[in-house]
C-alpha positions in Angstrom: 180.8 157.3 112.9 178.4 159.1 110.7 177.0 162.9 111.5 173.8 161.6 111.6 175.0 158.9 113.7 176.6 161.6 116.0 173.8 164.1 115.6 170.6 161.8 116.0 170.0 158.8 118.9 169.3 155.2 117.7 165.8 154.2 117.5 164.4 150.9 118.2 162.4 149.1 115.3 160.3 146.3 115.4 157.4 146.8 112.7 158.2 149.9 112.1 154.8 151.0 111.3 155.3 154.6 112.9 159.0 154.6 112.9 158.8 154.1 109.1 156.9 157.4 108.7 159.0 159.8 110.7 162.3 158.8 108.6 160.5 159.6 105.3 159.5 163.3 106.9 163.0 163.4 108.0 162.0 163.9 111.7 164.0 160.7 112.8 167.9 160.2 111.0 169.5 158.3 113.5 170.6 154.4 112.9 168.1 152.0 113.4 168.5 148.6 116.0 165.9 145.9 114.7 164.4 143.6 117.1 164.4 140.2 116.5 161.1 138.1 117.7 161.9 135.5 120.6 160.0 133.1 122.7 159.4 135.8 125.2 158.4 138.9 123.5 155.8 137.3 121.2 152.6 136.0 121.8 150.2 135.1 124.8 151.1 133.1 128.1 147.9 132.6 130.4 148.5 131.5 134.1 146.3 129.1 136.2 145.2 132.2 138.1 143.9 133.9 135.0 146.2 136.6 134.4 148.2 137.2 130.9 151.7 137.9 129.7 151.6 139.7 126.1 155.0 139.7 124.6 155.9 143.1 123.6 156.5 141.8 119.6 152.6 140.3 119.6 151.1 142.3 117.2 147.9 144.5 117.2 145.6 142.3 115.3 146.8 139.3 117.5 145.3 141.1 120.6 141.8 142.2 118.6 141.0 139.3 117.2 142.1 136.5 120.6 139.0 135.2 121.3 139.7 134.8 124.9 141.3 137.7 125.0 138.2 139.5 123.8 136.1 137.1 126.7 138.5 138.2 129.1 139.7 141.5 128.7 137.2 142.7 126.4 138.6 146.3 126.8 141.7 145.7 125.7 140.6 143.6 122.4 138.1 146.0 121.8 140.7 148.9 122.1 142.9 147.0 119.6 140.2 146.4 117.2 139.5 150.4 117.4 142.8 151.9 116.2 144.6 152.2 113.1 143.8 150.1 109.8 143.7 146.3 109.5 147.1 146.4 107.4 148.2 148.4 110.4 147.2 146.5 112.6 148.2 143.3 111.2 152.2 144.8 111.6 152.0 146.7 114.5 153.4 145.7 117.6 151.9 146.0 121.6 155.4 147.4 122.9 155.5 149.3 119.2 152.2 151.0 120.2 153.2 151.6 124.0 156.3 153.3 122.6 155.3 155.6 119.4 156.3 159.1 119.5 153.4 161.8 119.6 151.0 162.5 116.6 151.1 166.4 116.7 151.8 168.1 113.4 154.4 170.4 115.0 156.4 167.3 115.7 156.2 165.9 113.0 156.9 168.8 110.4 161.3 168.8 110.4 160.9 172.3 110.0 159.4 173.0 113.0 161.3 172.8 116.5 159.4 171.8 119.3 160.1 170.4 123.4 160.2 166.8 121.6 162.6 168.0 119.2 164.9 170.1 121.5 163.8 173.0 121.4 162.5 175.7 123.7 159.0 175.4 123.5 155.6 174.0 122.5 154.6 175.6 119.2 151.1 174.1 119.1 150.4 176.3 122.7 150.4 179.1 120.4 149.2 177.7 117.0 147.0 175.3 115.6 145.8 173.1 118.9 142.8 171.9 117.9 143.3 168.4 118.5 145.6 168.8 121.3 144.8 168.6 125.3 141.9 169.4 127.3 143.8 168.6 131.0 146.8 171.2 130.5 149.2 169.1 132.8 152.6 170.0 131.0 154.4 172.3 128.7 154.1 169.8 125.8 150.2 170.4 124.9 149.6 167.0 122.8 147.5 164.3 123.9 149.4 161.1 124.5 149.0 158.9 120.8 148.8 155.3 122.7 145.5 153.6 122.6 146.9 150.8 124.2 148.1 152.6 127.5 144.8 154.0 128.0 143.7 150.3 127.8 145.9 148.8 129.9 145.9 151.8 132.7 142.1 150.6 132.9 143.8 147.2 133.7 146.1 147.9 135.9 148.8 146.2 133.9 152.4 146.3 134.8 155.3 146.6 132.0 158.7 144.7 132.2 161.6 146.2 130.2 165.1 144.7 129.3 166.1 147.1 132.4 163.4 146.9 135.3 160.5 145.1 136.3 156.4 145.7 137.0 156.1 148.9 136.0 153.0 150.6 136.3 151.3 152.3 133.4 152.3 156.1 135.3 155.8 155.1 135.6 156.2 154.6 131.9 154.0 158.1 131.2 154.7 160.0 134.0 152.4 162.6 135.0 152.8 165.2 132.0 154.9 167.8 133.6 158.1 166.6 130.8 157.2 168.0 127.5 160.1 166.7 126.4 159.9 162.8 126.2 156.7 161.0 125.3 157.3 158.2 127.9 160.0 157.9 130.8 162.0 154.9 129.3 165.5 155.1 129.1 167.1 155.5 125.2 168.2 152.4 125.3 165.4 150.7 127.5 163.3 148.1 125.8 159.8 146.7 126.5 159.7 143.5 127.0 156.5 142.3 127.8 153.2 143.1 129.7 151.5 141.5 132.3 147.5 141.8 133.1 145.9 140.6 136.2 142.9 138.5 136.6 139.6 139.9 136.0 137.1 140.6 138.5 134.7 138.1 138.9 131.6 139.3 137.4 133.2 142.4 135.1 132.2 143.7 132.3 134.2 146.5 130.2 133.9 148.3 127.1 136.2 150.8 124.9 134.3 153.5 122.7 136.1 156.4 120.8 134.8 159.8 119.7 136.6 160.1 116.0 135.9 162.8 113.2 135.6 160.0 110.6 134.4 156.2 110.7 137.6 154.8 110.1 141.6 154.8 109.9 141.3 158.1 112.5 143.1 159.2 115.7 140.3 159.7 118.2 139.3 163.0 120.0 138.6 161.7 123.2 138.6 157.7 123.8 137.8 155.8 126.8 138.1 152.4 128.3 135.3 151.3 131.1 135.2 148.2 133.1 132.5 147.7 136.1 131.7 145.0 138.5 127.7 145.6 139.3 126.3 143.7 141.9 122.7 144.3 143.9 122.1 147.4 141.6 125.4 149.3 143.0 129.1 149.4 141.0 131.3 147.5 143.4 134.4 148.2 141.4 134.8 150.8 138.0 138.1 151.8 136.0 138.1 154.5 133.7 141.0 154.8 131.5 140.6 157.9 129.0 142.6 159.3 126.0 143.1 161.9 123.8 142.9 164.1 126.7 145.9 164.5 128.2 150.0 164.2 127.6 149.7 160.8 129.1 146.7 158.2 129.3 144.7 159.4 132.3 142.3 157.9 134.8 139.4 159.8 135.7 139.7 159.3 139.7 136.9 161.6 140.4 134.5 160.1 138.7 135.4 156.0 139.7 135.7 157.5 143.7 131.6 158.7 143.3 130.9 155.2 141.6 132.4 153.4 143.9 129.9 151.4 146.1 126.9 153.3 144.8 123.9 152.8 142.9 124.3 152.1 139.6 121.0 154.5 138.5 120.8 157.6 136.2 121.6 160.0 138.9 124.6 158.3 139.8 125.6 157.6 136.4 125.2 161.2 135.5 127.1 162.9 138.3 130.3 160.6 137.2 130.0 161.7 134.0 130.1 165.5 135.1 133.2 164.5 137.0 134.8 163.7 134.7 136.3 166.4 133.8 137.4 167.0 137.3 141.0 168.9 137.0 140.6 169.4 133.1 142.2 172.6 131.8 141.4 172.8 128.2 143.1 174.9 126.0 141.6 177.7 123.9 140.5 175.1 120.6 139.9 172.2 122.6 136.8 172.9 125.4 134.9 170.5 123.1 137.1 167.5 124.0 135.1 167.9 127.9 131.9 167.6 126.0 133.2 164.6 124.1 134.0 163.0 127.9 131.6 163.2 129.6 129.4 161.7 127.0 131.5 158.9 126.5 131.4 158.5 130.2 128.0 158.3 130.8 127.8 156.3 127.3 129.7 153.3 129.1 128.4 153.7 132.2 124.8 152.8 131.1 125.4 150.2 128.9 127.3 148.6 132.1 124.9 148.8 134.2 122.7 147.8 132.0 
């Protein structure tokens, strides 16, 4: 057995659009197990009730550009559509995105040790944060780099590994407290596939993101919205948000005032301010709450609209 072998844990590959990257920095050395496609980790299988089955090998650009995906989850196609590039997207896999290791620059530099990297602390808490957290739930202080688990938290999709069965999306995150991890799989735990219930009869959802630059960018702050409006009152919401938080969050505050009232300004605004309920930002990244709330009450409008 190698050193590296010794030294460094094997890593899952499937595109390898992010795995690709952290071997040419030298952050990941360790040997490589690449999956091979099969009949039930690629691809879309509806049921007669509605709900879907994404393989954990269907790619990005598969889930953007479904056309009854995008009629029946729009969220989630929307979501898709939002991140990376279209070559990116094109190679990038669902369980690929679910399971990407974090974007900070800390992590990523080989020189630097950091929690995710065995070491003893956080060097962004103390540095350059500017794009990190604004709900300090954790000693790691990166936001979570998944677009896709913010999307399908706001779903309430379940996750099937090689190991267990109907996860939700908080037991694959957790709840932020270990800085250590970016998800609570197992080494050697694969996704499978992912499973989405039926839609709410009358729903409508939307995905915006709050990005420096019109394209190919990681967002600030993104959020995922779906509403059921009925006699001029929100009968059900989700709100899924990102780039907030170590792991995708849902903004309970804000969907608990929603929740069977009227779906006017006042109501709309007052969600929007709790929205930041629990939110601890850090000393660079106050703006981030700004960033929510107007996403929040963005969505919110158009929905009830």
């Amino acid at each position: 057995m190698t050193q590296a072998a010794m030294t460094y844990p094997a890593e899952f590959r499937a595109a390898g659009t992010d795995l690709s990257e952290r071997r040419r920095s030298g952050v990941s050395r360790g040997p490589l197990i690449d999956l091979a496609a099969s009949p039930d980790t690629t691809g879309t299988e509806w049921a007669a009730d509605g709900s879907l089955r994404l393989g954990a090998l269907t790619t990005i650009a598969t889930i953007a550009t479904d056309a009854l995906i995008a009629q029946t989850y729009p969220g989630l196609a929307a979501s898709a559509a939002g991140l990376a590039t279209p070559q990116i997207r094109h190679l990038a896999t669902l369980g690929g995105n679910l399971a990407q290791r974090s974007r900070c620059w800390y992590f990523r530099n080989p020189h630097i040790a950091c929690l995710k990297k065995g070491g003893t602390d956080c060097p962004s808490r103390a540095g350059n944060h500017l794009y990190g957290v604004a709900f300090d739930l954790g000693p790691c202080v990166a936001p979570h780099p998944s677009t896709m688990a913010m999307a399908l938290f706001a779903y309430d999709a379940t996750i099937t590994t090689d190991k267990r069965q109907a996860l939700t999306i908080a037991d694959v995150f957790g709840d932020g407290s270990n800085g250590a991890a970016d998800h609570a799989l197992s080494p050697n735990e694969m996704i499978r596939s992912i499973a989405l219930p039926p839609p709410r009869v009358k729903e409508r959802a939307l995905y915006k993101r709050a990005i420096s630059r019109t394209h190919a960018e990681w967002p600030l702050v993104e959020l995922c919205a779906r509403a059921v409006v009925s006699d001029g009152k929100f009968e059900f919401v989700r709100l899924a948000a990102g780039g907030i938080a170590p792991v995708p969050l849902r903004l309970a505050a804000a969907e608990a005032a929603l929740q069977g009232a009227a779906a006017n300004t006042a109501t709309i605004a007052n969600a929007a301010r709790l929205a930041v309920t629990g939110a601890k930002p850090l000393p660079m990244t106050g703006y981030k709450l700004d960033l929510l709330s107007g996403l929040v009450q963005d969505l919110l409008e158009r929905l009830a609209g």
